[in-house]
BAKOLVO-133850 format. One record per residue: residue in three letters; x, y, z of N, C-alpha, C in turn. Coordinates in steps of 0.02 Angstrom, whole numbers, padded with zeros to 5 digits, always signed. Example, Ala and Ser with C-alpha at 12.3 -4.5 7.8 and 13.67 -1.06 7.14 Angstrom:
BEGIN
ALA+00660-00284+00390+00615-00225+00390+00660-00165+00390 SER+00642-00112+00354+00684-00053+00357+00645+00002+00394 
This chain:
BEGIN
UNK+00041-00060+00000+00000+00000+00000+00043+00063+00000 UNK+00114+00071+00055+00141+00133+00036+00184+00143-00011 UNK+00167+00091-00062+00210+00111-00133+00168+00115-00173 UNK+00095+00097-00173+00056+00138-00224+00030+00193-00204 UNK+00045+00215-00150+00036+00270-00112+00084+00325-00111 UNK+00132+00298-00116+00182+00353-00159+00182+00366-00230 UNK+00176+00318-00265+00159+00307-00347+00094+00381-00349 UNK+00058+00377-00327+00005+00435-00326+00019+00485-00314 UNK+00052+00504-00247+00074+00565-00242+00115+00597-00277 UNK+00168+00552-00306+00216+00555-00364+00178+00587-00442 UNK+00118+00537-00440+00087+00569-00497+00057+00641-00499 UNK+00004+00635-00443-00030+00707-00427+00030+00755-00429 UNK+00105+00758-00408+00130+00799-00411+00153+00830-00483 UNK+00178+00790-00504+00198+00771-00574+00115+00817-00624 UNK+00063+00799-00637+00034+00828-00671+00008+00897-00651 UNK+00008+00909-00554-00002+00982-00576+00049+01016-00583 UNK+00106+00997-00566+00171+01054-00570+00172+01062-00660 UNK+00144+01004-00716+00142+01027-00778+00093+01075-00791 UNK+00026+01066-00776-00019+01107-00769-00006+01182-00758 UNK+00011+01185-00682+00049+01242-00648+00087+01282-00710 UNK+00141+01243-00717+00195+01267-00768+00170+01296-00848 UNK+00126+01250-00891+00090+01279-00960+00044+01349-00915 UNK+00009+01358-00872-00038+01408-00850+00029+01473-00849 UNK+00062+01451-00810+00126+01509-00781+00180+01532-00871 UNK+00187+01492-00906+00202+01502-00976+00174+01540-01020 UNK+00107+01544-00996+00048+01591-01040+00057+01673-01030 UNK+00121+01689-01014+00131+01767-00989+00100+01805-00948 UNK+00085+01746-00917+00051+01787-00846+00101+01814-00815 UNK+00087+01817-00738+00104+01859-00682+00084+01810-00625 UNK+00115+01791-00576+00116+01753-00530+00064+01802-00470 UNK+00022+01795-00453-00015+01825-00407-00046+01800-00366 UNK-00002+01830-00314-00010+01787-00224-00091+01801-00209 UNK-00116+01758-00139-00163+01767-00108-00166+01721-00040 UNK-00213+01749+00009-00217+01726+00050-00292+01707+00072 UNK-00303+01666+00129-00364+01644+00132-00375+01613+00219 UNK-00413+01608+00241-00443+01597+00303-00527+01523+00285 UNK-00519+01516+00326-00593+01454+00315-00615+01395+00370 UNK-00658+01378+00330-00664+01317+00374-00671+01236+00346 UNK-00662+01188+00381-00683+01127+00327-00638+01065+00342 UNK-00656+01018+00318-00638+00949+00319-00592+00919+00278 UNK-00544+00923+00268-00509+00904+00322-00460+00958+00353 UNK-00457+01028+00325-00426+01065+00341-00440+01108+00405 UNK-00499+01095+00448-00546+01119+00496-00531+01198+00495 UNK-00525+01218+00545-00504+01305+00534-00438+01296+00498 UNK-00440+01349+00450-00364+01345+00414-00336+01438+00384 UNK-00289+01412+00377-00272+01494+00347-00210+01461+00303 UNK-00225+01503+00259-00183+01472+00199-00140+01518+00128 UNK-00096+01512+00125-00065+01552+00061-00064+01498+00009 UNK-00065+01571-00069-00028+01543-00115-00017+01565-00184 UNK-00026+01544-00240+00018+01590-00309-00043+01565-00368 UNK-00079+01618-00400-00113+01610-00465-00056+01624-00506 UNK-00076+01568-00564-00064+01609-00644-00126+01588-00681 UNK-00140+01620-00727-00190+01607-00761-00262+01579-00726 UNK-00271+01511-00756-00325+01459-00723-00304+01427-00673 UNK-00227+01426-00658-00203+01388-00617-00196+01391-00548 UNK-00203+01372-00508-00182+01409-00436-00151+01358-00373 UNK-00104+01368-00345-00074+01323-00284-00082+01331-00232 UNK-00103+01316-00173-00123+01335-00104-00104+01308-00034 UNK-00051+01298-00007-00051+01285+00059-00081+01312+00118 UNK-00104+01263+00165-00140+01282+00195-00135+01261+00271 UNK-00126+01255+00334-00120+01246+00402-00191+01276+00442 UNK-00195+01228+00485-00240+01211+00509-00263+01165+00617 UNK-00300+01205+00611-00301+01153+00701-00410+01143+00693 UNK-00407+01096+00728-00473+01065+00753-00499+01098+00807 UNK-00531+01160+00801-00543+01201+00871-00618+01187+00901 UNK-00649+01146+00870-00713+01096+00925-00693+01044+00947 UNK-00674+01014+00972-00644+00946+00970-00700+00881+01006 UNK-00758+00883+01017-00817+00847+01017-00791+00813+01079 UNK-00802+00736+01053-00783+00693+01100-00692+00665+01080 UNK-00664+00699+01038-00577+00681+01031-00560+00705+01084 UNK-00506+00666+01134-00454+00702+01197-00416+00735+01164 UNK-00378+00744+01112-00347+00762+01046-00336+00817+01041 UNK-00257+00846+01025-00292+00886+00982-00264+00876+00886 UNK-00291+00908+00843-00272+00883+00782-00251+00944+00754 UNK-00209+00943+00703-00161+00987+00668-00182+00967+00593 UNK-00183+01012+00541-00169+01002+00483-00159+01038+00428 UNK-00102+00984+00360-00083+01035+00337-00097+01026+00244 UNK-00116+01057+00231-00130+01050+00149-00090+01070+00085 UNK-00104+01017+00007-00054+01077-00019-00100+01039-00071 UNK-00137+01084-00101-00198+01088-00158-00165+01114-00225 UNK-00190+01086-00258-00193+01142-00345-00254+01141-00365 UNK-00273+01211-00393-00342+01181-00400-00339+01224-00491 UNK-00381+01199-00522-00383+01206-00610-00442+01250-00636 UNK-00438+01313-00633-00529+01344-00642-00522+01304-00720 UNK-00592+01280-00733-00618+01251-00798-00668+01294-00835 UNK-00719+01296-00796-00785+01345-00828-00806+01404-00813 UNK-00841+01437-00842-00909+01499-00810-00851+01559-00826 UNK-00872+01613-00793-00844+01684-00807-00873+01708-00742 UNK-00820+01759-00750-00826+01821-00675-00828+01859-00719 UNK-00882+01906-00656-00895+01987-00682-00825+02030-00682 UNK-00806+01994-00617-00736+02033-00588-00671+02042-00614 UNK-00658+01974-00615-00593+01948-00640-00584+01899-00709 UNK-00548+01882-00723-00525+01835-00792-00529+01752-00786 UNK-00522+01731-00696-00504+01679-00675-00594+01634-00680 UNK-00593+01580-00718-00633+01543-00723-00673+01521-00650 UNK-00712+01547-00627-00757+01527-00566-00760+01439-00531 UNK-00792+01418-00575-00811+01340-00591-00712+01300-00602 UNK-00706+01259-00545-00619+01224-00545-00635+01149-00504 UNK-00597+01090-00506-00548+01050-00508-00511+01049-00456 UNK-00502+01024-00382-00459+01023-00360-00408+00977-00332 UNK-00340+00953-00340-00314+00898-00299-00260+00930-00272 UNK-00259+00866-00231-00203+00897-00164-00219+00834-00102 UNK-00161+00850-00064-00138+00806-00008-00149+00844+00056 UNK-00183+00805+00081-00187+00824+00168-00153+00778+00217 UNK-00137+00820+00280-00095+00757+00325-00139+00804+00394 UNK-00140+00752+00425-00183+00790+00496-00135+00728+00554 UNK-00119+00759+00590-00086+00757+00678-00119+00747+00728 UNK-00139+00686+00755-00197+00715+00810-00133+00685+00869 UNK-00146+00742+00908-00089+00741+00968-00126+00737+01046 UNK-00076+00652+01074-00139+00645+01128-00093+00649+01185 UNK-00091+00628+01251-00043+00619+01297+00015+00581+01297 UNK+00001+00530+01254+00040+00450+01269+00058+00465+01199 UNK+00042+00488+01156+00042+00463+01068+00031+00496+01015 UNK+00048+00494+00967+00023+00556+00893+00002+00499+00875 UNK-00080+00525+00841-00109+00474+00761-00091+00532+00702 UNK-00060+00482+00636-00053+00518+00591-00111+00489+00530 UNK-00140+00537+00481-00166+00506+00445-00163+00547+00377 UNK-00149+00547+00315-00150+00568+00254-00192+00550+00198 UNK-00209+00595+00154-00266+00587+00100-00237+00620+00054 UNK-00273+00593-00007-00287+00638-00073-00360+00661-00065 UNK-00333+00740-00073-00410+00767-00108-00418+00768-00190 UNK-00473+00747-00187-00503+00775-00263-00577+00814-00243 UNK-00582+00880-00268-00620+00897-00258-00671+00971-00308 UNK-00718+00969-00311-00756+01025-00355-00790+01072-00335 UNK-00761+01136-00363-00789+01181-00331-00804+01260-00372 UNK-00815+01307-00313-00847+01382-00379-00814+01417-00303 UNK-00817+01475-00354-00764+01542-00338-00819+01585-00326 UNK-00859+01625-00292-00893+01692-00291-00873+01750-00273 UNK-00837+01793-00322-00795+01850-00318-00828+01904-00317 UNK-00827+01939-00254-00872+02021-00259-00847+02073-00277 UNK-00788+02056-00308-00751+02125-00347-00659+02070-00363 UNK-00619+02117-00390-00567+02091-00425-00509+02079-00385 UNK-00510+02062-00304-00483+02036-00244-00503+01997-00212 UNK-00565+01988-00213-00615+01963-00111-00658+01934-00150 UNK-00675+01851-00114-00719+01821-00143-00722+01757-00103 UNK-00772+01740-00097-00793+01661-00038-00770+01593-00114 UNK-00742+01553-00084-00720+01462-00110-00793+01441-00068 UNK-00796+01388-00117-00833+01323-00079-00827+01261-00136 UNK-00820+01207-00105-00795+01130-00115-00821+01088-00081 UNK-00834+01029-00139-00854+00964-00131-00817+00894-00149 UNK-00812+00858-00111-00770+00823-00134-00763+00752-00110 UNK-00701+00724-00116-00670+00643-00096-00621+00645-00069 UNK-00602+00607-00007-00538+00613+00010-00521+00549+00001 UNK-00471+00503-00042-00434+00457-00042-00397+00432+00024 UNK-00402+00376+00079-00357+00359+00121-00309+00344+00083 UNK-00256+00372+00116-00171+00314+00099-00145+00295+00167 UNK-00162+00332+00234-00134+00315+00290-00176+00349+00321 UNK-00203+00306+00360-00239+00299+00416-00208+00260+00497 UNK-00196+00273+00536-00185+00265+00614-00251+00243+00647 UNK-00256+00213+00723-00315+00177+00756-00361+00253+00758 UNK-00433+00226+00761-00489+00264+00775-00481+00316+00826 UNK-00488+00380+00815-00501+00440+00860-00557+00429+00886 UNK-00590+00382+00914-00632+00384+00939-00704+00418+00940 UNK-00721+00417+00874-00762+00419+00821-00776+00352+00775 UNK-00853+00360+00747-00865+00308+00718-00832+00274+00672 UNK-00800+00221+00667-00732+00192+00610-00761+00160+00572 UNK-00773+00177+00511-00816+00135+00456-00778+00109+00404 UNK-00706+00113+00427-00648+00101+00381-00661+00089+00311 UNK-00674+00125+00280-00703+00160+00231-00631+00195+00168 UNK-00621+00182+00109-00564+00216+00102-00569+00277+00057 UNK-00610+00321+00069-00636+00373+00025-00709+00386+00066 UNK-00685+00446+00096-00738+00493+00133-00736+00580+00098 UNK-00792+00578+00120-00819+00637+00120-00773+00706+00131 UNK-00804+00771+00091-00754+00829+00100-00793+00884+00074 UNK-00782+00927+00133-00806+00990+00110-00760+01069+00144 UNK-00770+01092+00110-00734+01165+00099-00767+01221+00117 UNK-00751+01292+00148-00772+01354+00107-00711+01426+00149 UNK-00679+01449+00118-00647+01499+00131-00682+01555+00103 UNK-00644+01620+00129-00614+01680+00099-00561+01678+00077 UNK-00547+01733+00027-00484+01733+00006-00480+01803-00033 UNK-00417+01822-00040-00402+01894-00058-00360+01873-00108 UNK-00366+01886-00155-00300+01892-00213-00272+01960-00208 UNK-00186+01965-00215-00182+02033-00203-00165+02073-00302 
């Protein structure tokens, strides 16, 4: 399992850094942004990162600030590309309607022990931009297991592809 589990990450990296790269070739301009949110698996997060064109890259960090019934606490950290495909903004040039993959790793840190667990996201989503900076994300999606650790003590349906959802702010500058 952690060699087709690297084989993937290997790939996902591999096609968006080409992606990335033809978007960034198109004579654009690399244009940072930042973002704040909430969501699964990234729970509260704040996050940077670099448009060109359709293209865009995003890291993102993160902590679990409800923590229910986890003794826990959990950390996490993201690194997305996401591909606008369709639709038009009033605002901006950047395709609304995108594509997103990327890897998550979350930390849950207990007294005695760290659980580690990692995913692929794939996920779909729309951009709503209220002018040519500031605009709400929201995403739907799949998270791929590749590593999973014992149950946080939550329901374990060991399951290898769960559920995902998204929604930030974000500022392009």
């Amino acid at each position: 399992m952690k060699k087709q589990s690297f084989t993937i990450i290997v790939l996902l990296f591999i096609i968006s850094s080409v992606i990335f790269a033809e978007e960034k070739s198109k004579k654009s301009s690399l244009t940072p942004l930042i973002s704040v949110g909430l969501g699964y698996p990234e729970f509260t997060h704040f996050g940077v990162g670099l448009t060109a064109n359709q293209s865009e890259v995003l890291f993102t960090l993160g902590k679990q600030l409800i923590r229910g019934t986890t003794p826990g606490e959990t950390y996490t950290g993201t690194l997305v590309h996401k591909h606008h495909l369709w639709g038009e903004s009033k605002f901006t040039k950047i395709k609304p309607i995108y594509l997103e993959t990327g890897l998550a790793f979350l930390k849950t840190k207990y007294d005695l022990k760290d659980e580690n667990e990692s995913f692929i996201i794939v996920r779909y989503g729309f951009d709503y931009n209220s002018d040519e900076h500031l605009g709400l994300t929201t995403s739907l999606g799949a998270l791929i297991v590749l590593q999973q650790e014992e149950s946080r003590g939550m329901i374990d349906l060991q399951l290898p592809i769960l559920p995902t959802i998204q929604a930030s702010f974000y500022w392009r500058f």
